[in-house]
C-alpha positions, 0 to 999 in steps of 0.5 A: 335536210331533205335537201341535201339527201337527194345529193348525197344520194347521188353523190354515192351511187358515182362510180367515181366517188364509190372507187375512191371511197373504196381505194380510201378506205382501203388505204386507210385500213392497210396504213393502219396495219403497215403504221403498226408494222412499221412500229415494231420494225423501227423498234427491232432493227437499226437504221443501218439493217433499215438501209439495207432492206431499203436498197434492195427494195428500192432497185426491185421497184426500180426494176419491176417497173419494166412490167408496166408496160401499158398492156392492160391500160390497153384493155381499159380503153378498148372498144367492146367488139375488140376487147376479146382478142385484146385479151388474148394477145394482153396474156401472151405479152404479160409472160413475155414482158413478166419473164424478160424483167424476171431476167433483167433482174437477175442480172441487176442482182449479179452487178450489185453482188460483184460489182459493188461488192453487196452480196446481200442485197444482191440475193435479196434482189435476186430471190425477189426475181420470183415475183414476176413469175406470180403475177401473169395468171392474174393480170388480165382479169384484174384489168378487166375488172378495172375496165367494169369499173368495180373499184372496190374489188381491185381496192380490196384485193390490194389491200388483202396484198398489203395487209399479208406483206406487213403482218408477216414482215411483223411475224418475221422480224420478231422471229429474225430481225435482220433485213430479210424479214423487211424483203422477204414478204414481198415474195410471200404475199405475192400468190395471195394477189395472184389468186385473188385477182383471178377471181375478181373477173371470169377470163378463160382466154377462148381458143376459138378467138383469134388473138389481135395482133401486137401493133395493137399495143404499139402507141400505149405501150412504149408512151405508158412503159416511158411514163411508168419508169421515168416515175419509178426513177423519181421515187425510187432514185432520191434512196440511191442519191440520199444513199449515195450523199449521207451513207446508209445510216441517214438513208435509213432515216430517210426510207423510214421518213418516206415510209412514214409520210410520203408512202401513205399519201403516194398510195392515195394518189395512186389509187385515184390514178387507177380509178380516175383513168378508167373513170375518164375513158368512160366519159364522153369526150365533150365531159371530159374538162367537167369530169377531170374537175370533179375528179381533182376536187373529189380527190383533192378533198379527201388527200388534203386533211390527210397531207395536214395531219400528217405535216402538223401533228409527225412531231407529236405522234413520231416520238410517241408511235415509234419512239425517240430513235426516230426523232430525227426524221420528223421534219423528213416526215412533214416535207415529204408529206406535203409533196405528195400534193404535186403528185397528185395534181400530175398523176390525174393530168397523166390520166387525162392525157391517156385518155386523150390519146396522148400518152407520149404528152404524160411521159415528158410530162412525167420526165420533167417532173422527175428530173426537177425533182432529183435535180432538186434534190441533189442541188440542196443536199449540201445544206442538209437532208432537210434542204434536200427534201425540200428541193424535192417537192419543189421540184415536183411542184414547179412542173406539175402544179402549173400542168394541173392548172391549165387543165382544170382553166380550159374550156369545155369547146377547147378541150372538145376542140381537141378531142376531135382533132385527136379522133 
């Protein structure tokens, strides 16, 4: 026992585990309330008004994509003496990109409105435009936190996010159960991330420092950008396609299915991206093989029981949590659980190559990845929504399980070989 003290007691002063702990926990928090939320949605719409929302929903994501455009990812990696000027530059450019997709999205909205004849989903697309005019105020200080490593902030925050989005998606589908009461939140918990973030770090933007001119966002930008909308295509084109293939009916037992198994796990993974890239850039380049290794196993460890309760017990808790209506979307729920496991191996193989300097490497790495998993998706969709699910994680795992791999085998001399041939 005194053995092992002394290693648990280093093990949870790591930045690393502290980060993911808190991003666990956070997640699990948030599931919690969104798990109840989504109870009480399944049972006060129908699938079809679920599709609806699920429309919408899935072309803002599409779409909100386009502000990823490695600004703040910029900031994360930069060197102190030219992090103050960054950050001036990183505030013009977050308006600048945050207003130019608030317009992108407006004109998406008018072609779903007139073009596919969907004036509902267009207004909804249209009205969720707001967003990006919420988010610039806070965008550089939550990096900045992000870049100090407190994890546990930006943890908290989004989960403060998320907690708000579902409890009034809950107020308002007992109030109004059509598809707006599913959209709207998205809209209205907005500020509350906008006002948290800007407290997260102390950022007054001093006039008296001369702003760093944009080339320097020129490499991470576009590869990040690249990275950020091929991953947005992957894992919000499948709705479109299942859309497309089985009408609105199915695609609404597939949203709810992705929701219910590949959404919790998909925030977990993400979550680890966030804290690992931040992690990886603080490492000195000869750790760097040893820091991903123990990254991947930390993370690793903790998704894994959640990817097997999830695939083995849905057809026990589906029928019990949110009744029988949603019977049919159990084997959805176990396929796309266990999808998330490539997700993972690819999303921190992505952090490494950012840190590396190669960010173009992670956008083919991440347009590979995406294209199999569509193309996956869509050659099994003849033999049914099952098939199709099927084909989506392999596809998944046939690009990024093997990238992970030859990662996690290199050789501390090869991988500080690299390094320096790159610096």
């Amino acid at each position: 026992m005194t053995a092992i003290r002394p290693f648990f007691d280093k093990l949870t002063r790591s930045p690393l585990v502290r980060g993911l702990v808190a991003f666990g926990s956070a997640e699990a928090a948030t599931r919690v309330i969104r798990l109840g939320a989504l109870l009480i949605v399944a049972r006060r719409v129908t699938p079809e008004i679920f599709g609806t929302a699920a429309l919408a929903l899935s072309l803002f994501e599409l779409v909100r994509v386009l502000a990823n455009a490695g600004i703040g990812q910029r900031l994360i990696v930069a060197r102190e003496y030219e992090l103050a000027s960054l950050c001036r530059t990183a505030y013009r450019l977050f308006w600048l990109v945050c207003l130019a997709v608030a317009a992108i999205q407006l004109a998406v909205a008018a072609m779903v409105a007139t073009v596919f004849a969907l004036p509902q989903a267009g207004m909804m697309l249209a009205l969720l435009g707001l967003v990006y005019c919420v988010m610039p105020p806070g965008l550089v200080q939550i990096f900045l936190t992000m870049r100090a490593m407190r994890m546990e902030t930006v943890a908290r925050i989004a989960a403060t996010q998320n907690i708000a989005d579902s409890l009034l998606t809950v107020a308002l589908v007992l109030i109004w159960p059509t598809a707006w009461a599913i959209v709207l939140p998205k809209l209205l918990a907005a500020p509350v991330w906008t006002m948290l973030a800007r407290r997260s770090t102390r950022w007054d933007g001093d006039s008296r420092i001369a702003p760093a001119p944009y080339r320097e966002f020129a490499l991470m930008g576009p590869s990040v950008l690249a990275t950020e909308l091929l991953a947005a295509l992957r894992l919000n084109a499948d709705k479109l396609i299942v859309g497309a293939l089985f009408g609105t009916e199915i695609l609404g037992l597939y949203y709810f299915a992705f929701n219910a198994g590949l959404g919790l796990t998909q925030s977990f993974v993400a979550a680890c991206n966030m804290v690992v890239f931040p992690h990886l850039a603080k490492a000195p380049a000869a750790d760097g093989v040893a820091e991903f290794r123990k990254a991947f196993a930390t993370g690793l460890a903790m998704l894994a029981p959640v990817l097997a309760a999830q695939a083995l017990l849905s057809p026990f808790y589906v029928p019990l949590v949110f009744g029988e209506t949603w019977v049919p979307a159990v084997p959805y729920i176990a396929l796309l659980s266990l999808a998330a496991l490539p997700l993972y191996a690819g999303s921190l193989v992505g952090a490494a190559l950012r840190v590396e300097g190669r960010p173009q490497h992670e956008a083919v790495l991440t347009g590979l990845g995406s294209a199999a998993a569509l193309a996956g998706l869509a050659a099994a969709a003849p033999l049914g929504l099952t098939a199709a699910c099927l084909g989506y994680g392999l596809g998944l795992a046939v690009i990024f399980l093997p990238a992970a791999i030859r990662r996690l085998t290199r050789t501390s001399l090869s991988a500080s070989l690299t390094q320096g041939a790159l610096s």
